[in-house]
Every structure is written in structure tokens, then in C-alpha cells.
N, C-alpha and C positions, 0 to 999 in steps of 0.2 A: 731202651727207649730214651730219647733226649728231651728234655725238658721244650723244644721248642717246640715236640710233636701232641704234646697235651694239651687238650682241647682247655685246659683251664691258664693256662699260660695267657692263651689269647687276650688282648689287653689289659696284661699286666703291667703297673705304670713306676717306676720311682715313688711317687709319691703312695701309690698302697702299700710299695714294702715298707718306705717309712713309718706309715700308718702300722701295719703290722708291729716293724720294731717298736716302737713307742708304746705300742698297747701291751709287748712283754717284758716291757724295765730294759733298753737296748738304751745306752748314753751316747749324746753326740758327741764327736769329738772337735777338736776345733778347723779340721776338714768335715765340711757339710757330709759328702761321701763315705766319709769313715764312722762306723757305730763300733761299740763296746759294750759286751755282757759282763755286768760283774757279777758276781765276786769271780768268775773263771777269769777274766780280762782277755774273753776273745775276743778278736775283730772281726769286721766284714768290710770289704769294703763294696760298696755299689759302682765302684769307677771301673769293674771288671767285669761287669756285664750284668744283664738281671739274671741269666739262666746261672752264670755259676754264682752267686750271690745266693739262690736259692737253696742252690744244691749244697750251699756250705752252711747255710741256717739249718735244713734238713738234718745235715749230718751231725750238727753242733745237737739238735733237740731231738735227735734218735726219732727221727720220722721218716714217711716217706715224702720225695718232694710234691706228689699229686696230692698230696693227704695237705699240705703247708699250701699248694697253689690255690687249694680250697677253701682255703681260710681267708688267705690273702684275697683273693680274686673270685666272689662269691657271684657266680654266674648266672647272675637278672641285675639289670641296669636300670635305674633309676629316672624315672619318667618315660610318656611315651616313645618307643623307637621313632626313626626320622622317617617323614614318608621315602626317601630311599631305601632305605632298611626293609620298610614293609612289601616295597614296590621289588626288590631282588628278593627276597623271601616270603614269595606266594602264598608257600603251606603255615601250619599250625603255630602258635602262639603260644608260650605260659604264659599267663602273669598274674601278679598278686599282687593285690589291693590292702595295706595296710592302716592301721585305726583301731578303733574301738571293737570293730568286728572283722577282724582280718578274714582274707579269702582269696583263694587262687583258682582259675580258671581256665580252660584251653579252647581255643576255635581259631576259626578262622577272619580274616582281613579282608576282606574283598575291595577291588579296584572302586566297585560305582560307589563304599559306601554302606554296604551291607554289611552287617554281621550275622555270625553263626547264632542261634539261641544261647547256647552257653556266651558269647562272648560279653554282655552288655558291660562286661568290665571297661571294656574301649571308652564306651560314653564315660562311666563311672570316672573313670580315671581323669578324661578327660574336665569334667565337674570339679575333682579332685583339683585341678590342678589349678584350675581358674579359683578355686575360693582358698586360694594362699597353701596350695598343698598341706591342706590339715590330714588327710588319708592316701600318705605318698603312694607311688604305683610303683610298679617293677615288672620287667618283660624280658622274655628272650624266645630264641625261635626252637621250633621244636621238631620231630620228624610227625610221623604220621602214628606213631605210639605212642609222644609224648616224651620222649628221652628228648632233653638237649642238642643243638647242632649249632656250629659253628657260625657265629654273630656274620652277617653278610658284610663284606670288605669292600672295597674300589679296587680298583688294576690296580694302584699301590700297596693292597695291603692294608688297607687303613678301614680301619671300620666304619660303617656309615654310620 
């Protein structure tokens, strides 16, 4: 399987591997795109794609690359999805509500306004958001079991 058929890949950005490297002692070098692990003094560079860049982090830390895209690219986004997002992807919802009393959710979105009973996370979040996100949210879309599905795109590709 190639790295760009993993559903965790999907909006993987530069700056989260960044984020990644620098959260495990990766040095920059004096090309922005170049990092170094020491004491082994391996490279990486990011100027050759994000898929093999992963797969060479992967390999350097005796992982798999789905197990590192997981890490990297933790799949629920931060605040509420765009009404586009909600508007291509009809069905079920996670998201979680964090704070003092964290909690995650699933329901549904409806067009007029409605929510499912489980969902009041919607409003919540919404509150949340307006009183200086003290209790940030996070969402993504879900199937009808609750597993994860791929964040809804435009004709380009690009995530809503």
C-alpha cells in the first residue's frame, strides 16, 4: 500500500511533520527542508515529498508509516467543520469536546438545524468557541458505525 492511499495521510501538511520532527529532537539545518537526527546524523529532507519523507522517518524509527501518520496527522480537526464540510457529508459526526470534563459524541447534522439527541455537542462547541475557546472542539466525519471516513474534499482535492 502507498502512503498516499492511507486514509491518515489525508491533510498531511509540512508543517505537522515539522511539528512531529521538533517534538522528537530533529535539528534544523541551515536549509529550512533539511532536518538531522543526532547523535545517528541522519537526514531528511522534506524537498522530496511528504510520502517519502514519511516513509524514511518510518524506517529510521523502526515503525510503521500508518502507525507515524497517526501521530503526525491525528484525525479530528480542530473547531467546528465548515458548513461545506457538513453540507457534503450528510451522515455521522465524532467530535470531542475538550476542558475540565472532556467528552466525545456522535450524531448527526441536519440541514434545517437539527440535531440528533446525542449531538448537543454542536451547540457546546459552538459556546465553546465564542467564549475564547476555553473547551476547544474537534470533529470528523464518521460512517454509520462510527469508524472514521475521509474529511469531504472539493473537485480539487482540497479539503473543505
Amino acid at each position: 500500500m502507498k502512503i498516499h492511499d492511507f486514509d491518515e495521510f489525508q491533510g498531511v501538511t509540512t508543517e505537522l511533520v515539522h511539528r512531529y520532527l521538533n517534538h522528537k529532537g530533529w535539528c534544523s539545518m541551515p536549509d529550512p527542508d533539511l532536518r538531522l537526527l543526532k547523535p545517528s546524523y541522519v537526514t531528511v529532507s522534506l524537498k522530496n515529498g511528504l510520502a517519502e519523507v514519511i516513509e524514511k522517518i518510518a524506517l529510521i524509527e523502526g515503525r510503521s508509516a500508518q502507525g507515524l501518520l497517526r501521530e503526525i496527522n491525528p484525525r479530528m480537526r480542530k473547531g467546528m467543520p465548515s458548513q461545506a464540510a457538513r453540507d457534503t457529508h450528510a451522515g455521522l459526526w465524532v467530535g470531542h469536546m475538550g476542558g475540565e470534563f472532556p467528552s466525545a459524541m456522535i450524531g448527526y447534522w441536519y440541514d434545517d438545524g437539527r440535531f440528533t439527541a446525542g449531538m448537543l455537542i454542536w451547540d457546546a462547541c459552538k459556546v465553546a468557541e465564542a467564549a475564547a475557546a476555553k473547551y476547544p472542539c474537534a470533529f470528523w466525519p464518521c460512517d454509520e458505525n462510527g469508524n472514521k471516513v475521509r474529511w469531504p474534499t472539493d473537485a480539487n482535492g482540497v479539503m473543505l
